[in-house]
C-alpha positions in Angstrom: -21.0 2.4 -23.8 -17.9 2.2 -22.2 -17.2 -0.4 -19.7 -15.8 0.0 -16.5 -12.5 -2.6 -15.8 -11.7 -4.0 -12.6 -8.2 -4.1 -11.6 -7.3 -5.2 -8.4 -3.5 -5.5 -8.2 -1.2 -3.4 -9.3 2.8 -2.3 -8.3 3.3 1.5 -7.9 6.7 3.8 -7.5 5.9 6.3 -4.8 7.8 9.1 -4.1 7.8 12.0 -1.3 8.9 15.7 -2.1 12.2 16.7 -2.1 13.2 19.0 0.9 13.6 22.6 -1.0 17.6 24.5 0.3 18.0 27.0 2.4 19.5 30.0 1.4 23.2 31.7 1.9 22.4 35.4 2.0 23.4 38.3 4.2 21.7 41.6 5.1 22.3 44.3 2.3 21.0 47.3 3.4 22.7 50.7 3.2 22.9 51.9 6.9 23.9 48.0 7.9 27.2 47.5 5.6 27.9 43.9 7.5 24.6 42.7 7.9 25.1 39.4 9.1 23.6 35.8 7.5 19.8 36.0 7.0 19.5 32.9 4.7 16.1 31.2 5.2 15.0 27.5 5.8 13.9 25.5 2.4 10.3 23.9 3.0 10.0 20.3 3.8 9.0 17.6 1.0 5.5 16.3 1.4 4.4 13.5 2.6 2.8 10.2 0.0 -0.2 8.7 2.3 -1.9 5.6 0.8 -5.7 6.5 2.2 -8.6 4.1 1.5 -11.3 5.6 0.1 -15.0 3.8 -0.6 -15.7 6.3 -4.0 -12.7 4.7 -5.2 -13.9 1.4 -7.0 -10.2 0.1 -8.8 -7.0 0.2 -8.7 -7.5 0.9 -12.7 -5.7 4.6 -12.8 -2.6 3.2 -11.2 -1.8 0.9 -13.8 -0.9 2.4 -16.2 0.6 5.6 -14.7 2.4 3.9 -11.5 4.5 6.9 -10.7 2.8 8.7 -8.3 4.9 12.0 -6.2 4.4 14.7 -3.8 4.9 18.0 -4.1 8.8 19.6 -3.5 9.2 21.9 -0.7 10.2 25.7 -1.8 13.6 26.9 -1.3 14.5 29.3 1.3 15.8 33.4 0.4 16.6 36.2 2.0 15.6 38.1 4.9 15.0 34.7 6.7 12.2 34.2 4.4 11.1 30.4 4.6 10.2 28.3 1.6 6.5 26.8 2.0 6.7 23.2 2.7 5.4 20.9 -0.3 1.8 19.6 -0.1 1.3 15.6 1.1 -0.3 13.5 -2.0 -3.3 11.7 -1.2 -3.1 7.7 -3.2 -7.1 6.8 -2.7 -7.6 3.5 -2.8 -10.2 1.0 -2.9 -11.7 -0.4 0.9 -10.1 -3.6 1.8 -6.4 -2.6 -0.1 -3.6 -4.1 1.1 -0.4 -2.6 0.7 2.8 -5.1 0.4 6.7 -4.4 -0.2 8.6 -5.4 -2.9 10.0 -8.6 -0.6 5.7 -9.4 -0.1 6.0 -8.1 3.5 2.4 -6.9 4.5 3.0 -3.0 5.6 -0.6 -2.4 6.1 -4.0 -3.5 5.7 -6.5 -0.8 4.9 -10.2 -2.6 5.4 -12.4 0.6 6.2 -12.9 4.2 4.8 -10.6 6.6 5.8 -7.6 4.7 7.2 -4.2 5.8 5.7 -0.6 4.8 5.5 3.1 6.7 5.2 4.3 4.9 2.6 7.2 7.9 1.6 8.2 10.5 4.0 9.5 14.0 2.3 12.7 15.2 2.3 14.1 17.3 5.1 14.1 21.4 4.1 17.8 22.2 4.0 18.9 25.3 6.8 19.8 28.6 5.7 22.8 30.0 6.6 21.3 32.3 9.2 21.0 29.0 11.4 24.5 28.2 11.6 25.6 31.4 13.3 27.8 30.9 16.2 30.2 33.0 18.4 32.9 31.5 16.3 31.3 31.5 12.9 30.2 34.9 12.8 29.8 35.0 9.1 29.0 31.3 7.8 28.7 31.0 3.8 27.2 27.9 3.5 23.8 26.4 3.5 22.4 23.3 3.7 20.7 21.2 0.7 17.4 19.8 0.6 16.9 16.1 1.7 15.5 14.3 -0.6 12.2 12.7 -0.7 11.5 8.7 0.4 11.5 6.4 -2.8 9.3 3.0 -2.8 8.4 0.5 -5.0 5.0 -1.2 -3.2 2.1 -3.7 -4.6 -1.4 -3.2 -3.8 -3.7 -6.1 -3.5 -7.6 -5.7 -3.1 -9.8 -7.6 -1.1 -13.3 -7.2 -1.9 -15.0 -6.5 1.5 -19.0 -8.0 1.2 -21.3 -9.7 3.4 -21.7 -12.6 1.5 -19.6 -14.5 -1.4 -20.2 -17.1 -4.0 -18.5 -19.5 -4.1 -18.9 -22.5 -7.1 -17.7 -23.7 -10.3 -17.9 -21.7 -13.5 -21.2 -21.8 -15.2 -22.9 -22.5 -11.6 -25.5 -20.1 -12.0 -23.6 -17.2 -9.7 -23.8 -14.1 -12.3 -27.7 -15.2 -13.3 -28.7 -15.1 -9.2 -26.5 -11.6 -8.5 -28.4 -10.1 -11.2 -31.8 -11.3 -10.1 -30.9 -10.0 -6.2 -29.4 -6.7 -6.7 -28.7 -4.1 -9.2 -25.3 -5.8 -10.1 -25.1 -6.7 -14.0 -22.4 -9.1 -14.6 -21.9 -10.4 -18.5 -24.1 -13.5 -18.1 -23.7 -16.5 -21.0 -23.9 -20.1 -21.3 -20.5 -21.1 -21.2 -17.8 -21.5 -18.6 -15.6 -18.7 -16.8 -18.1 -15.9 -18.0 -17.2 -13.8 -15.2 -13.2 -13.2 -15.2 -14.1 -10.1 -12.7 -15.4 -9.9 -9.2 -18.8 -8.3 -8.5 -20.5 -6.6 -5.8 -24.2 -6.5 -5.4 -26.0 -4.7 -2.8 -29.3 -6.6 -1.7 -32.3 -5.2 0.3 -34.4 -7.7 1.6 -37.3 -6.7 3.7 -35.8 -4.8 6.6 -32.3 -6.1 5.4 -29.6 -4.7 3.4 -26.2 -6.4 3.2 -23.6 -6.8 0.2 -23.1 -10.1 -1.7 -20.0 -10.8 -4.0 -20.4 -12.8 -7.3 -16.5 -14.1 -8.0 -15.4 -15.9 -10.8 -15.9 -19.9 -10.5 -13.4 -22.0 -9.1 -11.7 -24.7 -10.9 -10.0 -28.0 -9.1 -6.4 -26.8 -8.2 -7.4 -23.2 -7.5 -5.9 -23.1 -4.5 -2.5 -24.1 -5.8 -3.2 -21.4 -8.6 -4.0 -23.3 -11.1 -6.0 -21.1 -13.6 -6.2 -17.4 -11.6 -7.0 -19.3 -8.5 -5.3 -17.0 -5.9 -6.3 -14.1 -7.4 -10.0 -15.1 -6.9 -9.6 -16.8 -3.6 -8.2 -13.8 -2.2 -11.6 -12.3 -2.5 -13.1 -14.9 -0.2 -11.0 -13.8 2.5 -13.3 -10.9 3.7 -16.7 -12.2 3.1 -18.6 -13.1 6.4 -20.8 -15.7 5.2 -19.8 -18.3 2.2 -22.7 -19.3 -0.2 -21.4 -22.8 -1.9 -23.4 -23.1 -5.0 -24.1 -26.5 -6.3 -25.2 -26.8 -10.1 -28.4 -28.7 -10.0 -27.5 -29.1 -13.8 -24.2 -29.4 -14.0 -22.8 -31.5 -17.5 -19.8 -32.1 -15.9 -21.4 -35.0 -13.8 -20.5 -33.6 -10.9 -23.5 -34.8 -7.7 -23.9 -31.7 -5.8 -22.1 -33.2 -3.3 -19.1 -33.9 -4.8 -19.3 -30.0 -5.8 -19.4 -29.1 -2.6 -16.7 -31.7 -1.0 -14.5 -30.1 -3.7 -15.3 -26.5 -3.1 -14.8 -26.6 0.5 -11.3 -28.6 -0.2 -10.0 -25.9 -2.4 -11.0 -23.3 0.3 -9.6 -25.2 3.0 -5.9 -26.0 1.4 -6.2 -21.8 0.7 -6.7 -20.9 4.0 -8.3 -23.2 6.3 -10.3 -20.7 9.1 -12.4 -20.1 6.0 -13.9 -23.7 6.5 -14.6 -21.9 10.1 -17.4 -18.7 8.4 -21.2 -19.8 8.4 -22.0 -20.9 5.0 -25.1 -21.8 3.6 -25.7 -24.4 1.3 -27.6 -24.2 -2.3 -28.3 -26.1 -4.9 -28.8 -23.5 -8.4 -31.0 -24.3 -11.5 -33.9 -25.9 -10.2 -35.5 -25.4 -12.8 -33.7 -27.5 -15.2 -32.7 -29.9 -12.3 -31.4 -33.3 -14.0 -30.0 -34.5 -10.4 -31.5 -35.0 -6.6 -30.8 -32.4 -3.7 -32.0 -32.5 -0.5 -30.8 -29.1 1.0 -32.5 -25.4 0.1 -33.0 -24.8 -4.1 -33.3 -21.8 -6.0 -33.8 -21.2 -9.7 -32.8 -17.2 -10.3 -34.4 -17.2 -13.8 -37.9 -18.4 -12.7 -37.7 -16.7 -9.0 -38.2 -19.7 -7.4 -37.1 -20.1 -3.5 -35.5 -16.6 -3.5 -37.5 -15.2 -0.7 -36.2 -18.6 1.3 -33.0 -18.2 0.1 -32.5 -14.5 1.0 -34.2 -14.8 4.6 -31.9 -17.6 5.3 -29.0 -15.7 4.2 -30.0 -12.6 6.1 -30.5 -13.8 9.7 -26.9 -15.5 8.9 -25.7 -11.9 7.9 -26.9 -10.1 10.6 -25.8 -12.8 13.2 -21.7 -13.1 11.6 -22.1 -9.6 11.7 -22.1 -9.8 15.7 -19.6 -11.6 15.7 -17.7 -10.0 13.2 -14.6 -11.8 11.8 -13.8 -9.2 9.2 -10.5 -7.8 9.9 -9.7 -4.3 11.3 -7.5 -1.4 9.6 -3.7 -1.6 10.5 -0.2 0.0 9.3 2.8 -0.9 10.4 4.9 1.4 12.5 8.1 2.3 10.6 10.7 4.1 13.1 13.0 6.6 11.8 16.3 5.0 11.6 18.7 6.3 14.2 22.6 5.7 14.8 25.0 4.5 12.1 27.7 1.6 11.2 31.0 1.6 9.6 31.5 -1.5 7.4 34.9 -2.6 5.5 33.8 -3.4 1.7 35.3 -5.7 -0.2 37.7 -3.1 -1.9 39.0 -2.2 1.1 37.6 1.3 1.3 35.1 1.7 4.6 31.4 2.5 3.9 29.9 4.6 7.0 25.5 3.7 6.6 22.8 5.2 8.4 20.1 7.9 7.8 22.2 10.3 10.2 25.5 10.2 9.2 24.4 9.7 5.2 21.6 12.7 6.0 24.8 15.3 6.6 26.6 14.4 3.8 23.8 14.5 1.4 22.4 18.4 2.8 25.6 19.7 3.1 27.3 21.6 0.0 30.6 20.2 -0.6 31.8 22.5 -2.8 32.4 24.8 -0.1 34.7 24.6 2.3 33.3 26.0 4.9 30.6 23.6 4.5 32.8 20.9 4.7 34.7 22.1 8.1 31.3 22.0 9.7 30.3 18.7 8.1 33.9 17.4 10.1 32.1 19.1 13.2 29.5 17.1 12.8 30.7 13.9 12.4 33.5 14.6 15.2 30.3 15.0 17.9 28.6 12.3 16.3 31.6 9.8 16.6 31.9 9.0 13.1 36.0 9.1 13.6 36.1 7.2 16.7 34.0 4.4 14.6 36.2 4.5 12.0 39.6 4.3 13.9 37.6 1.3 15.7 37.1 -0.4 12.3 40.9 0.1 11.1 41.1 3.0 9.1 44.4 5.0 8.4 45.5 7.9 6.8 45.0 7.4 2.8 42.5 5.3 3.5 38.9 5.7 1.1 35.6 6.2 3.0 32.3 6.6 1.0 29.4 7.8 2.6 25.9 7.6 0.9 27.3 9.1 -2.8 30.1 10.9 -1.4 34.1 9.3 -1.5 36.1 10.9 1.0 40.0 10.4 1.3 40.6 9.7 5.7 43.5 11.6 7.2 43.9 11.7 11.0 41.1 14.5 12.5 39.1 13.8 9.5 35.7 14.4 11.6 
């Protein structure tokens, strides 16, 4: 039978459609012999949304096929036809995904079904030449390109989003009481760091239901990441209630107490509001206790103090759920950049930046000269010349702009 990996971090290339061109055609029919321009609009790009989704279990598909893209807008034709805009791509991921830039800058934080971020916009559809008819262009030639589409590089971290978490050292006994609660069957063995994946559980109790997380066992240092410690910490962060299991058995010498002091320090130095979630207590193994423990006991091969155990841990449940501490869906807001700057470079040529002024350049056909009178227009009522005679410029003088090298000479835009 094949078995089902877990991944839970993973960096993907994301891409949105490219904007499709607009067309440079005029009328042709036989009773109109100068039809004027009736180029249509290219389609716009579509859109790459990064949507959670709770059928969605892994971020396994996106590691090994990381390029992900949406579709291309059509190009425009004739008869003011418009090319259909491309289709936005859907990236499902798991509940409790966070999505990070390149730099590790959080961009958004999707906890619950449903909630969705823009992580690469589509291109602008380029104009057809129909749009650029004027009283003094009667007859324009050119048309504009299609934008292209948003390119990102992002990472995506899960957080497993449970009720409950536990939380001990490997071989504690966490894997053999999951199994015995719920309908979750981790690999279970008598050996340390058995479980190298997270797993959720769901448990009914009685009138309860609630979800409990079995993650792989801590080790001393964890939370300066020794061993994989921050990637199983991280799955901590959500739970609502911490269940610190003691070995009642342990043959590392360990008192229970000393487990737990430890425990709660490497929590703590991770993050320390997680010291701040109800946690309950429990020693594991009772049945092969070799040490003393005064709090609540369980054994999850024999059953016993199970019933306890899970009525304690559901009033807690269903009172941190009041109170809830889990976190709520966010994105971050990312304005369209506006304006543009002109910048000497260390070569001495000037380099104009910005969306707007880099957007004309990159639509407009500059194998046509027409094309390239209006791109002058354009920069002239945008003040792309008054900026550069600000910044120094004279006649001779190179300025680049996005891919473009353009020579300056005086009424350049």
């Amino acid at each position: 039978m094949a078995q089902t990996e877990f991944v839970d971090e993973v960096q993907v290339n994301l891409r949105g459609g490219d904007g499709g061109a607009g067309a440079a055609s005029f009328r042709r029919e036989s009773h109109v012999p100068k039809g004027g321009p009736d180029g249509g609009d290219g389609g716009s790009g579509g859109d790459v949304l990064v949507v959670a989704d709770h059928n969605t279990a892994s971020l396994l598909s996106y590691r090994d096929h990381p390029h992900r893209r949406a579709e291309s807008g059509k190009h425009g034709s004739g008869q003011k036809r418009h090319g259909a805009s491309g289709k936005d791509l859907i990236v499902s991921v798991p509940e409790g995904t966070i999505v990070l830039s390149r730099d590790g800058e959080i961009l958004a934080d999707l906890v619950s079904h449903g909630a969705s971020f823009a992580a690469a916009r589509g291109g602008r559809g380029g104009r057809g030449n129909a749009r650029f008819l004027t009283n003094a262009r009667r007859a324009p030639s050119f048309a504009e390109q299609g934008e292209y589409g948003e390119e990102v590089w992002l990472r995506f971290e899960v957080k497993l989003l449970a009720d409950a978490v536990l939380v001990g050292f490997p071989n504690s006994g966490k894997s053999t009481l999951i199994s015995a609660v719920s309908a979750a069957k981790p690999k279970i063995a008598d050996y340390p760091f058995t479980t190298l994946i997270p797993h959720l559980g769901v448990v009914r109790f009685g009138e309860h239901e609630f979800v409990l997380a079995d993650i792989p066992g801590l080790i001393e240092g964890a939370a300066e990441g020794r061993g994989l410690g921050h990637t199983f910490l991280r799955h901590v962060e959500r739970a609502r209630v911490l269940i610190i299991l003691v070995d009642l058995a342990s043959t590392e010498e360990r008192s229970p107490e000393e487990q737990e002091k430890i425990l709660l320090s490497e929590l703590e130095r991770y993050r320390p509001d997680l010291l701040e979630r109800p946690r309950l207590v429990v020693g594991s193994k009772s049945d092969v206790a070799t040490v003393e423990f005064s709090g609540m006991k369980l054994s999850a091969v024999t059953r016993s103090g199970l019933d306890s155990f899970l009525g304690d841990l559901s009033t807690i449940i269903e009172s941190a759920r009041s109170n809830d501490l889990i976190a709520e869906s966010y994105a971050v807001l990312r304005p369209r950049e506006e304006g543009f700057s002109v910048e000497r470079e260390d070569d001495g040529a000037f380099r104009v930046s910005g969306r707007s002024a880099e957007r004309v350049v990159a639509m407009a056909d500059m194998t046509n000269l027409e094309a390239i009178a209006y791109v002058q227009e354009r920069f002239r009522r945008m003040g792309v010349e008054r900026a550069l005679v600000r910044a120094g410029v004279r006649d001779g003088d190179t300025v680049r702009i996005g891919s473009i090298e353009l020579e300056y000479f005086q009424g350049f835009s």
